[in-house]
C-alpha positions in Angstrom: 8.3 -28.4 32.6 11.1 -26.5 31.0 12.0 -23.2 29.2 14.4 -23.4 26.1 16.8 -20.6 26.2 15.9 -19.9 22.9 15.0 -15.9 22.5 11.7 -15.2 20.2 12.6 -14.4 17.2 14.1 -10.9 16.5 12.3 -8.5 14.4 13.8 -8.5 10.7 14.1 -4.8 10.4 17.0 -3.8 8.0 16.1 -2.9 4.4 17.5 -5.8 3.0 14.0 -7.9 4.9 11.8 -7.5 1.7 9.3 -9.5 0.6 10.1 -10.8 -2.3 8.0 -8.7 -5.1 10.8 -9.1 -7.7 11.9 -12.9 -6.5 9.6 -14.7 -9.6 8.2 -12.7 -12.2 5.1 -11.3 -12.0 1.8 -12.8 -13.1 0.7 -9.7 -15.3 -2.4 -11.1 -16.4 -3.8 -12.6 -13.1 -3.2 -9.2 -11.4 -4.2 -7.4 -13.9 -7.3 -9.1 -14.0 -7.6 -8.9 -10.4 -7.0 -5.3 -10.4 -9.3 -4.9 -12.5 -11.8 -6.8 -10.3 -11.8 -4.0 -7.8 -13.7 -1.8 -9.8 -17.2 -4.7 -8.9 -18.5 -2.8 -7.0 -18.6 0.2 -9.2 -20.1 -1.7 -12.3 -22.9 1.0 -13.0 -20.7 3.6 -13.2 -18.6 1.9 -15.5 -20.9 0.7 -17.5 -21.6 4.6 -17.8 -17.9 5.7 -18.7 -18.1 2.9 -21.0 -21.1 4.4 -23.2 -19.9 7.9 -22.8 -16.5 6.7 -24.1 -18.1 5.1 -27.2 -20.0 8.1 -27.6 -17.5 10.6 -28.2 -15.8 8.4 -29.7 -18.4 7.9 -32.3 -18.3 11.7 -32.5 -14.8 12.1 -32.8 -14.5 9.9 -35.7 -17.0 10.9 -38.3 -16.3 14.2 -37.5 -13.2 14.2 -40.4 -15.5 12.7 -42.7 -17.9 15.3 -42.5 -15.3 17.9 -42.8 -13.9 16.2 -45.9 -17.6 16.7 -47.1 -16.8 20.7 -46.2 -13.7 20.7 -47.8 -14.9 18.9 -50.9 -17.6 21.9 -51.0 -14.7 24.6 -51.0 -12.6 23.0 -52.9 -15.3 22.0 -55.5 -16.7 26.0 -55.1 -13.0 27.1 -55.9 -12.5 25.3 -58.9 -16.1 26.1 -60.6 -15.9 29.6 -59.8 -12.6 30.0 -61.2 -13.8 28.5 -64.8 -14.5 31.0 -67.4 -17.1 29.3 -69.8 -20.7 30.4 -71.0 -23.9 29.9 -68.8 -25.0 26.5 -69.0 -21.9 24.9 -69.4 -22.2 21.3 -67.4 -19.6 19.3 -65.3 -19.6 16.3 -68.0 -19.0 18.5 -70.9 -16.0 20.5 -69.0 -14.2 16.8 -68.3 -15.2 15.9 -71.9 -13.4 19.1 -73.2 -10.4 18.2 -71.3 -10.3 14.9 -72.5 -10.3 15.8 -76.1 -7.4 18.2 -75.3 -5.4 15.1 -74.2 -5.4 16.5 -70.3 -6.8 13.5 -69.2 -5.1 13.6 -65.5 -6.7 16.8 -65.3 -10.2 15.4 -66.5 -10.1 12.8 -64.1 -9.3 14.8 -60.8 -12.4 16.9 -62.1 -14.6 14.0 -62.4 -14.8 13.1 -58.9 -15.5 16.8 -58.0 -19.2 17.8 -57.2 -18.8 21.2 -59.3 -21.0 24.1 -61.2 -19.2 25.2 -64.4 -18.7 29.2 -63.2 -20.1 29.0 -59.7 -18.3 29.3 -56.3 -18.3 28.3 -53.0 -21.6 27.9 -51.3 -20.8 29.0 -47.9 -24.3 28.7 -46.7 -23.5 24.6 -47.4 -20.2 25.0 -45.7 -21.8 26.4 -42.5 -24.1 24.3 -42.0 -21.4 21.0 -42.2 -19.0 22.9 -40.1 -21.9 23.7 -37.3 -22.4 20.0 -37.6 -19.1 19.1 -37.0 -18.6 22.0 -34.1 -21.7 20.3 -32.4 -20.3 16.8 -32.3 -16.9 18.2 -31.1 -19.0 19.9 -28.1 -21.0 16.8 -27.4 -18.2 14.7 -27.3 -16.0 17.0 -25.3 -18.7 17.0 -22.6 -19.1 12.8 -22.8 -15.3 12.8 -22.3 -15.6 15.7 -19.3 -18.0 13.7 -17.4 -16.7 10.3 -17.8 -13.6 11.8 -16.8 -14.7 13.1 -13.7 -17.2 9.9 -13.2 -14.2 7.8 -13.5 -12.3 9.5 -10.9 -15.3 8.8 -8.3 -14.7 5.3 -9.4 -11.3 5.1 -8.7 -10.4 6.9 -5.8 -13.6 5.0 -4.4 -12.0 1.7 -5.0 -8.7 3.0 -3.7 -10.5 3.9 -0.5 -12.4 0.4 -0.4 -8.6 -1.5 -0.9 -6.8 0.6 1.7 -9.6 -0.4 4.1 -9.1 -4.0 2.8 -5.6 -3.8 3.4 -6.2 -2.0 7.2 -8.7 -4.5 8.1 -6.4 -7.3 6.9 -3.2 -5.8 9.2 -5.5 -6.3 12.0 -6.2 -9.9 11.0 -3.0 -11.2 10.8 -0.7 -12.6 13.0 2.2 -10.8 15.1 4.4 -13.3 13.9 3.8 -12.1 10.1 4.1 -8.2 10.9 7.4 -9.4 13.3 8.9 -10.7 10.0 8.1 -7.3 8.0 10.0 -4.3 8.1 7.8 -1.6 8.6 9.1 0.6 5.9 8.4 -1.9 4.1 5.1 -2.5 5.0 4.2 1.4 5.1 5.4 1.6 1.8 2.8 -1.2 0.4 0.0 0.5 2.3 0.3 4.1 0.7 3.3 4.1 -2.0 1.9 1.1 -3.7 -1.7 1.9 -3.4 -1.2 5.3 -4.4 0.4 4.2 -7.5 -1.8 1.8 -8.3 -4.9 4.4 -8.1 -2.8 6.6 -10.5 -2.2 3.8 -13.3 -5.8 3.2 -12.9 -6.8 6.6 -13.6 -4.5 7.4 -16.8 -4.4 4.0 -18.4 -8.0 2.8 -17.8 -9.6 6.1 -19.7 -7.0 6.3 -22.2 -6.9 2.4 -22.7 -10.3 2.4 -23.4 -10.6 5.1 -25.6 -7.7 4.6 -27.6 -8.8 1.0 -28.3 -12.5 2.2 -29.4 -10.8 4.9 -31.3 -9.0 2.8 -33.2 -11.8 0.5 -34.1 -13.6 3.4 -35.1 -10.9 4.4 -37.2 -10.3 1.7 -39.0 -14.3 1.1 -40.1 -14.0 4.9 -41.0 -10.7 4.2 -43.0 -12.0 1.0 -44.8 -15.4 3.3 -46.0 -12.8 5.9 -47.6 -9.3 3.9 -49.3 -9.1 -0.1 -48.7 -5.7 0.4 -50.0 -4.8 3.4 -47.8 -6.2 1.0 -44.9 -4.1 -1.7 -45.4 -1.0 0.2 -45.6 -2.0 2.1 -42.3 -2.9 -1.3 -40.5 0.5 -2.4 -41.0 2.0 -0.4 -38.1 -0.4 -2.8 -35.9 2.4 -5.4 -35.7 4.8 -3.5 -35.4 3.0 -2.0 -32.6 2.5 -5.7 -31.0 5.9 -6.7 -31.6 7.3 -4.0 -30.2 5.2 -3.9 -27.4 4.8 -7.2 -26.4 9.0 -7.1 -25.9 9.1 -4.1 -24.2 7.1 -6.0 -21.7 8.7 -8.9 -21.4 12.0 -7.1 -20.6 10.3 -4.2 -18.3 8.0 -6.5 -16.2 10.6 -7.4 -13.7 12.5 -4.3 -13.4 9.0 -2.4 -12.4 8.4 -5.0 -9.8 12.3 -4.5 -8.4 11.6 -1.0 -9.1 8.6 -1.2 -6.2 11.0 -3.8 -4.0 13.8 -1.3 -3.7 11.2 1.6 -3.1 10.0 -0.2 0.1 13.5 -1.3 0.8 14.7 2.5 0.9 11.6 3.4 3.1 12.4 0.8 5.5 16.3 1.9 5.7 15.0 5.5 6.3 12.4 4.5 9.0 14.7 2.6 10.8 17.5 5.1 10.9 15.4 8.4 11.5 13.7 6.6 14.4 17.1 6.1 16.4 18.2 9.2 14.9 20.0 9.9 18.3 21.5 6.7 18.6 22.7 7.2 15.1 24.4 10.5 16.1 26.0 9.2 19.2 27.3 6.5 18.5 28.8 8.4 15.0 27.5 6.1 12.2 26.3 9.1 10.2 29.1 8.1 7.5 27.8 4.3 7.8 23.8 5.3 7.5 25.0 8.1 4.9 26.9 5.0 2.9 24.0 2.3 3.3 21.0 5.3 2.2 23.3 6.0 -1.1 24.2 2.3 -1.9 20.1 1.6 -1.4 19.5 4.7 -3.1 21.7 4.2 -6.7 20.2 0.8 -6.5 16.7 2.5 -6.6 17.9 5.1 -9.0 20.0 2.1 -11.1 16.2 0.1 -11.7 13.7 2.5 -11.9 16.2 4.4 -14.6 16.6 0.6 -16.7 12.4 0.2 -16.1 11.4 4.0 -17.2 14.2 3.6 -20.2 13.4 0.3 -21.7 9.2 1.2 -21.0 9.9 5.0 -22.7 11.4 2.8 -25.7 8.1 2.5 -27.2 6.6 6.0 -27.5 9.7 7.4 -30.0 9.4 4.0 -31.8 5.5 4.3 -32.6 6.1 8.3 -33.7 9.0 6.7 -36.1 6.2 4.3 -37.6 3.5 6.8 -37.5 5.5 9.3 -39.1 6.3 6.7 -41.9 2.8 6.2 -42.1 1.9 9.7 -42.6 4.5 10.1 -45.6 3.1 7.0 -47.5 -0.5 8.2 -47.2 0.1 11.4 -48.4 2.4 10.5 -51.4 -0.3 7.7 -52.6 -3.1 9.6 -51.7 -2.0 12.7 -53.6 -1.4 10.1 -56.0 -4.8 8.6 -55.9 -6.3 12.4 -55.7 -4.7 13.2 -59.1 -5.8 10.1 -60.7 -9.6 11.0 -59.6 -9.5 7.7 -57.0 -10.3 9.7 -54.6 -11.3 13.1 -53.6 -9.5 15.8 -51.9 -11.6 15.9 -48.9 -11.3 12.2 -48.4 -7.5 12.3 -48.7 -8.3 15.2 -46.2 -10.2 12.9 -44.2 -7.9 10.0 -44.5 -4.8 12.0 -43.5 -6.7 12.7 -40.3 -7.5 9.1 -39.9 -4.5 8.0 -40.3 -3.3 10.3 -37.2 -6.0 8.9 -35.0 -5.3 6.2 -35.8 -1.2 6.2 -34.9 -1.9 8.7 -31.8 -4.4 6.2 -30.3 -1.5 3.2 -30.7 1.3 5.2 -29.3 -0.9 6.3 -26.2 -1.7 2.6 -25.8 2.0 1.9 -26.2 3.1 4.6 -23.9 0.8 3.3 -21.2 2.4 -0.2 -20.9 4.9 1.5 -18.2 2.0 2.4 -16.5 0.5 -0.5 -16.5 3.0 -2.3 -15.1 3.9 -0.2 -12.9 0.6 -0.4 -11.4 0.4 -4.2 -11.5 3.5 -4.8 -10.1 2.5 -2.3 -7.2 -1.0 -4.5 -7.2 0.8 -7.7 -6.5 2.7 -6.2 -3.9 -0.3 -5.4 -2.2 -2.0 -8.4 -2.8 0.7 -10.4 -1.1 -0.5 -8.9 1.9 -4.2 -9.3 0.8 -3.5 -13.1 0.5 -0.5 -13.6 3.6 -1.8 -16.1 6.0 -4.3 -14.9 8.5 -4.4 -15.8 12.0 -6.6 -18.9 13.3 -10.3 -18.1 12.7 -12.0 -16.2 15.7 -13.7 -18.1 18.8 -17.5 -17.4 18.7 -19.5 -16.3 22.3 -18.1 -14.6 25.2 -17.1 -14.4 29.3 -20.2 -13.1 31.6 -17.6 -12.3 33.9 -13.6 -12.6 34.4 -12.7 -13.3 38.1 -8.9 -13.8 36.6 -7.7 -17.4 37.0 -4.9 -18.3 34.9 -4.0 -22.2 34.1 -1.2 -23.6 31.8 -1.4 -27.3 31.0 1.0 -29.0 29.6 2.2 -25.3 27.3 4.7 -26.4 24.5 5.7 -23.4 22.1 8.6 -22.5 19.6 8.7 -19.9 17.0 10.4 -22.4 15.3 9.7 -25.9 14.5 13.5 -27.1 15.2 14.3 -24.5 18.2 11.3 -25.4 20.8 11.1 -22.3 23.4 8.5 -23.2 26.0 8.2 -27.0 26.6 5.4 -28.3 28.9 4.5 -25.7 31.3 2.1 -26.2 34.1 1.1 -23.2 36.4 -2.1 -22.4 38.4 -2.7 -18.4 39.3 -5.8 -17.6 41.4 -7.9 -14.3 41.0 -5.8 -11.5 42.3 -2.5 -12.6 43.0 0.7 -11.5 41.4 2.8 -13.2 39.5 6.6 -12.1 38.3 8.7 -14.0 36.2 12.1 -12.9 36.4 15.5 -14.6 34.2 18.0 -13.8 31.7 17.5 -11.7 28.7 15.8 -14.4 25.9 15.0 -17.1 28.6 10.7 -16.8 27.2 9.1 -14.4 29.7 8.2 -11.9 27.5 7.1 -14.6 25.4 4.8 -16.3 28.1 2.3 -13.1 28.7 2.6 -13.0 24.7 0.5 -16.8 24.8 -2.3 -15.4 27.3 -2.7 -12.2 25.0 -3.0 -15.4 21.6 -0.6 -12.7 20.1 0.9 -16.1 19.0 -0.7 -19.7 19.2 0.6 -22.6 21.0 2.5 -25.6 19.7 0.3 -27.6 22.1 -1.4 -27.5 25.2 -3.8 -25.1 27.2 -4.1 -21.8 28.9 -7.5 -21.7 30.3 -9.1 -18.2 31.6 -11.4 -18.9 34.6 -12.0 -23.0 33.2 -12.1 -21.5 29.9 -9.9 -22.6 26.8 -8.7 -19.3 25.8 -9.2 -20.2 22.2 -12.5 -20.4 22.6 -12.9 -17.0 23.5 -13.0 -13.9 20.9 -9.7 -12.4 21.0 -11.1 -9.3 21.0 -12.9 -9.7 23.8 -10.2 -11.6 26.2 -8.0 -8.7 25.2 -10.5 -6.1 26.6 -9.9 -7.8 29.8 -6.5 -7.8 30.0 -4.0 -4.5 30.5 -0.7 -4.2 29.5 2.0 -1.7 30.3 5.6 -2.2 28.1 8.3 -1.2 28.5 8.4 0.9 25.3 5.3 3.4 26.4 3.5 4.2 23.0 1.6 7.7 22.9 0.0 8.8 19.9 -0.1 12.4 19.0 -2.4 14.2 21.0 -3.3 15.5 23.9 -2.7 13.8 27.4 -6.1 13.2 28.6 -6.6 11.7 24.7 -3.9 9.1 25.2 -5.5 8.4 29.0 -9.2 7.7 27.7 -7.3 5.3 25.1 -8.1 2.9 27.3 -11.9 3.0 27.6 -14.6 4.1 25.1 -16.6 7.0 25.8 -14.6 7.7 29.7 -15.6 10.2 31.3 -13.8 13.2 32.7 -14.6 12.5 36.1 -12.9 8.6 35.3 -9.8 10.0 33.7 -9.2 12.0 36.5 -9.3 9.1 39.1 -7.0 7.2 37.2 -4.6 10.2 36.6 -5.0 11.1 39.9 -4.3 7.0 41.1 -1.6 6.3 38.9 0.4 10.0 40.3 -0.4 11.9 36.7 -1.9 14.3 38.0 1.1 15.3 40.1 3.1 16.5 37.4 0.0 17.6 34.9 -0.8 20.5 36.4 2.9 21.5 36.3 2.5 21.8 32.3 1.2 25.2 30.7 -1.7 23.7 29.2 -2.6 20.7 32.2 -4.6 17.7 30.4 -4.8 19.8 27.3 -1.0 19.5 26.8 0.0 18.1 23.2 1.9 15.3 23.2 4.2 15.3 20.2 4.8 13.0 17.3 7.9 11.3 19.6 6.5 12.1 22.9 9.7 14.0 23.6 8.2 17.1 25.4 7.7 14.5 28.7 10.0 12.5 29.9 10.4 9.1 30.1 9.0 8.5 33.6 5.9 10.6 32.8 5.0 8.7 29.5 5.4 5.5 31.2 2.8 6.6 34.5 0.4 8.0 31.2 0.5 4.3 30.0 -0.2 3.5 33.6 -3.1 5.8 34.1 -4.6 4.5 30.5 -4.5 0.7 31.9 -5.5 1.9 35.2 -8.6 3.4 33.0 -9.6 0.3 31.4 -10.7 -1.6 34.8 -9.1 -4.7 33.6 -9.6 -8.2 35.4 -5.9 -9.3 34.2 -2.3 -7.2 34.7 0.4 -7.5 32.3 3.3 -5.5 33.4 6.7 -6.0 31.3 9.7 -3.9 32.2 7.4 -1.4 32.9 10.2 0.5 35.5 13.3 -0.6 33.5 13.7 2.7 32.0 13.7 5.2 34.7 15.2 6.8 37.7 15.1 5.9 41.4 12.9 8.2 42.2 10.4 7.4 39.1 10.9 4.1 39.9 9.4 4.5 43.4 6.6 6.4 42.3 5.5 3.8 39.4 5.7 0.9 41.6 2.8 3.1 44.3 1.1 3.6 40.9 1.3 -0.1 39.6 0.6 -1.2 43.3 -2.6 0.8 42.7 -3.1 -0.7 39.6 -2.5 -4.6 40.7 -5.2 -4.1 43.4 -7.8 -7.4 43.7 -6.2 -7.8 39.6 -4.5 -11.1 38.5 -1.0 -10.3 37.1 2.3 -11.0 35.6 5.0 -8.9 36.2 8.0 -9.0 34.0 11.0 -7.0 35.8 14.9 -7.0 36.3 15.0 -5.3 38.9 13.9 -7.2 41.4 13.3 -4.6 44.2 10.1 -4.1 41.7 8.7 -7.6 42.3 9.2 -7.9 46.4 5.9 -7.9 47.4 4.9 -10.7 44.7 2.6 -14.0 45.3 4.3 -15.9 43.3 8.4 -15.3 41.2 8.7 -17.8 38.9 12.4 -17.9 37.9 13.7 -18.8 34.5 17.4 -19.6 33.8 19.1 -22.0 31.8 15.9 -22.9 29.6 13.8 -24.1 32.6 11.8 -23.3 35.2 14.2 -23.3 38.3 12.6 -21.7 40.9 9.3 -21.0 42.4 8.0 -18.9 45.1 7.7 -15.8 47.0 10.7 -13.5 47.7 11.9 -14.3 51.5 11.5 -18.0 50.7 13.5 -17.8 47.1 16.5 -15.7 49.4 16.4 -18.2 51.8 16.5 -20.9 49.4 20.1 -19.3 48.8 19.6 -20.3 44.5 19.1 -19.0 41.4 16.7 -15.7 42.4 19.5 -15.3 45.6 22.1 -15.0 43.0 20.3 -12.6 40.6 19.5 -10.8 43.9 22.6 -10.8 45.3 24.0 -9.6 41.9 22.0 -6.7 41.4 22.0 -5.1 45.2 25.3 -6.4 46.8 27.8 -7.0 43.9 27.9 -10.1 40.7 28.1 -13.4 41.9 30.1 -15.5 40.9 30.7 -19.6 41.1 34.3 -21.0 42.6 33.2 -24.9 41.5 30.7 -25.4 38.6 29.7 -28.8 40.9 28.6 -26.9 43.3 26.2 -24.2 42.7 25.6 -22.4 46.1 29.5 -21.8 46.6 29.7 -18.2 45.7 32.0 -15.0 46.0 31.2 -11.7 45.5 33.1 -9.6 43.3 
């Protein structure tokens, strides 16, 4: 058996790691289909927004009808009232009159007026239109008001139900996927995309929609008043597409860089505000200063080209509708004075003809929406769709007495630069195993395969006779503790981070385990004991403390397995002493692997395994590996009595100290 030298693969953290949103372009209409699939589960309440929308649409465009109808009545009114003939005098015989006075123009705008010869304005009529018309305004104000607030519901709903896809899917795949990702990065697909996405959904969906019935509407409404005036307003419509449809093509890509560099500049900000210090000491303010600004013109630099050539379409369609609006007032005012049509209808048409350009520019303006939100979907849908880990083992262990056995372990991260090559190792119920060796020789790596954070290349690790992979991974991590090097503490208070480590523990068992593990020592030293907030960074206990916390949480878990990796690298002397009485507490009648430099940690071991040089050179306890005068003497003799070095590479054991 042998150990390649080969370190696992470091994590790809700078803010260059992306992955790769704006590599191809995007596949608008998939996604956006897809996107659109979210909202399944709320198909009744669509279906709802949908026949509200059509309803106040419906409203909205035979309202200008019916007020060309009132204006018609006032105009009409106005022009009878003001003629001066005797009682009795009818319509036809007023048109005739001005036909035989050669003011036929005049005759024929009269003609299509609904006029009594020395009458006015029946107001009573007008009234009752305009109540008519303030009614369906109402009504369709309220449709609009509650599928507004219905389609909220809908969407934040399916926003929740995707970030809980996209949680549940973190948790599904493999270390090996989120070791590749920046997390910056991947924060910034879990809430910066998602976010966006929820508000393209909510501004384009409802305006999409009720522009596009509007427009319909419209152009029925149009085609009942002027066929002529209709085809001259349809013509903006490809204009519209034309200009659209290459405002797209252009903008597509830069949204989805847009979203690239966004995660990009998150990831170069984690990374640098969570060594903040380091930053600082070391003096690469200037250097972190130089890479934010370079990331952040490069953000500025795209999303400026996305919003510019996107925002190229909302000035474009005013310049058309404004056109519009010119020619149907000159040839309606034409039409009017030829009796073609009536002034209310030009009335109404004019209106039209603004419903129906405001509708297209508000579906123009929302193409950089759009795609802002579908470039954001595919970014999360990458993750959606990443490779998951290897499906889950069904059944479980009545009991864990906490024998470990490798047969015949190959594994590599990568296929060309094999790491562990056929391992063999037998570890009985409660002893204690340390695994001690150069920095990148696989030791991390090998408590890594008994947790399946990564799968084998071939071979077997069995748990009491047991194929690991044939047990849940949930449930042979609930058996296992680890404490690493890096003690994580979430925000809150220290008896919260202890019961971490068991569901529903009791006072009375966080206590024992403080108490074991030497927590309580200093606790009670703190203003506010167990009740003492740990901070976001866990900087108001030092680093000693937070490690013995992590201590008392394993401790509190009861596991039948140990995993202890550099878990004293970090402190003091005097620390030092006190976590290995802890972790001695800890190891009692437990299997376990001890990772550890410092070999004064791993004395009292069952078993060292020693890896140097890619292999397996050593095995056994500590007074037998010293006397054995090899590879663990040296790194012994290096650590407590000065570096050794060789005097003939051809022979190994002739050494002076230095």
């Amino acid at each position: 058996m042998s150990i390649s030298t080969t370190r696992r693969p470091v994590r790809q953290r700078g803010p260059m790691m992306g992955i790769g949103a704006a590599d191809k372009p995007m596949n608008f209409k998939g996604s956006a289909k897809r996107l659109i699939g979210l909202l399944a589960p709320q198909k009744t309440r669509v279906i709802i927004i949908s026949v509200l929308t059509v309803s106040a649409v419906v409203m909205n465009v035979i309202s200008p009808r019916i007020l060309g109808a009132a204006v018609d009545k006032i105009f009409s009114g106005a022009v009878g009232g003001a003629m001066h003939v005797p009682a009795g005098t009818t319509k036809s015989a007023v048109v005739a009159a001005l036909r035989a006075r050669g003011e036929g123009t005049r005759a024929d705008m009269l003609s299509r007026m609904d006029f009594v010869p020395g009458v006015g304005v029946d107001f009573g009529a007008v009234g009752k239109i305009l109540s008519i018309v303030l009614v369906l305004y109402l009504v369709a104000s309220i449709c609009q008001l509650i599928q507004a607030r219905m389609l909220n519901y809908a969407v934040q709903t399916t926003m929740r139900g995707l970030r809980e896809d996209v949680e549940a899917k973190v948790h599904r795949l493999p270390l090996s996927y989120l070791d590749g990702q920046p997390r910056g990065e991947l924060l910034s697909r879990v809430t910066n995309d998602i976010d966006n996405i929820g508000q393209s959904l909510q501004q384009t969906m409802s305006q999409l929609l009720f522009s596009g019935l509007t427009v319909i509407g419209v152009i029925v409404m149009m085609l009942t008043v002027s066929l002529l005036l209709t085809l001259l307003a349809l013509v903006a419509i490809p204009i519209v597409m034309l200009v659209t449809g290459q405002v797209m093509k252009r903008s597509q890509k830069l949204f989805a860089a847009q979203w690239k560099h966004t995660g990009e500049l998150n990831g170069q900000i984690e990374e640098t505000f969570s060594a903040h210090e380091l930053v600082k000491v070391f003096g690469r303010r200037r250097e972190v200063d130089a890479t934010f600004s370079e990331k952040n013109d490069e953000l500025m630099t795209v999303s400026w080209r996305a919003q510019f050539i996107s925002g190229l379409v909302m000035p474009v369609m005013m310049f058309v509708g404004n056109l519009q609006y010119v020619a149907v007032c000159v040839i309606g005012g034409l039409r009017v004075a030829s009796g073609g049509m009536s002034i209310g209808e030009i009335t109404a048409f004019v209106q039209y003809s603004r419903q129906f350009t405001q509708p297209l520019t508000q579906m123009a303006s929302m193409v950089n929406l759009l795609q802002s939100g579908v470039a954001s979907a595919e970014r999360v849908f990458e993750v959606l769709d990443a490779p998951e880990q290897s499906e889950e083992a069904h059944g479980t262990l009545p009991h864990t007495r906490g024998r470990v056995d490798f047969q015949d372990v190959c594994f590599s991260y990568t296929p060309d630069k094999p790491l562990i090559e056929h391992l063999a190792l037998s570890v009985n119920p409660g002893q204690t195993v340390a695994v001690v060796g150069p920095t990148g020789a696989g030791k991390t790596t090998l408590v890594n395969l008994i947790m399946r954070f990564y799968e084998l290349t071939s071979g077997r690790i069995l748990l009491d006779g047991t194929d690991i992979t044939q047990i849940p991974r949930a449930d042979l991590r609930s058996r296992v503790g680890m404490v690493l090097q890096d003690a994580w503490l979430f925000h809150g208070t220290i008896r919260d981070n202890i019961a971490y480590g068991r569901i529903g523990a009791t006072e009375e068992q966080i206590q024992q385990a403080a108490e074991a593990t030497f927590v309580d020592r200093f606790v009670h030293s703190l203003p506010d004991g167990y009740d003492t907030v740990i901070d976001e960074e866990a900087s108001n206990v030092s680093t000693g403390e937070r490690q013995l916390i992590t201590i008392a949480r394993a401790f509190l878990a009861d596991p039948a397995m140990l995993i202890l990796d550099e878990a004293t690298s970090s402190v003091d002397t005097r620390t030092e002493v006190m976590l290995q009485h802890a972790m001695a507490a800890l190891r009692s009648d437990r299997t376990s692997f001890v990772i550890a430099h410092r070999l004064s940690t791993i004395r009292d071991a069952d078993t060292i395994l020693v890896m140097e040089d890619g292999r397996i050179v050593e095995q056994g306890n500590h007074l037998d590996l010293l006397e054995a005068r090899g590879a663990y003497f040296r790194l012994y003799m290096s650590q407590f009595e000065g570096a050794i070095v060789d005097e003939d590479d051809d022979d190994p054991n002739t050494m002076t100290r230095v």
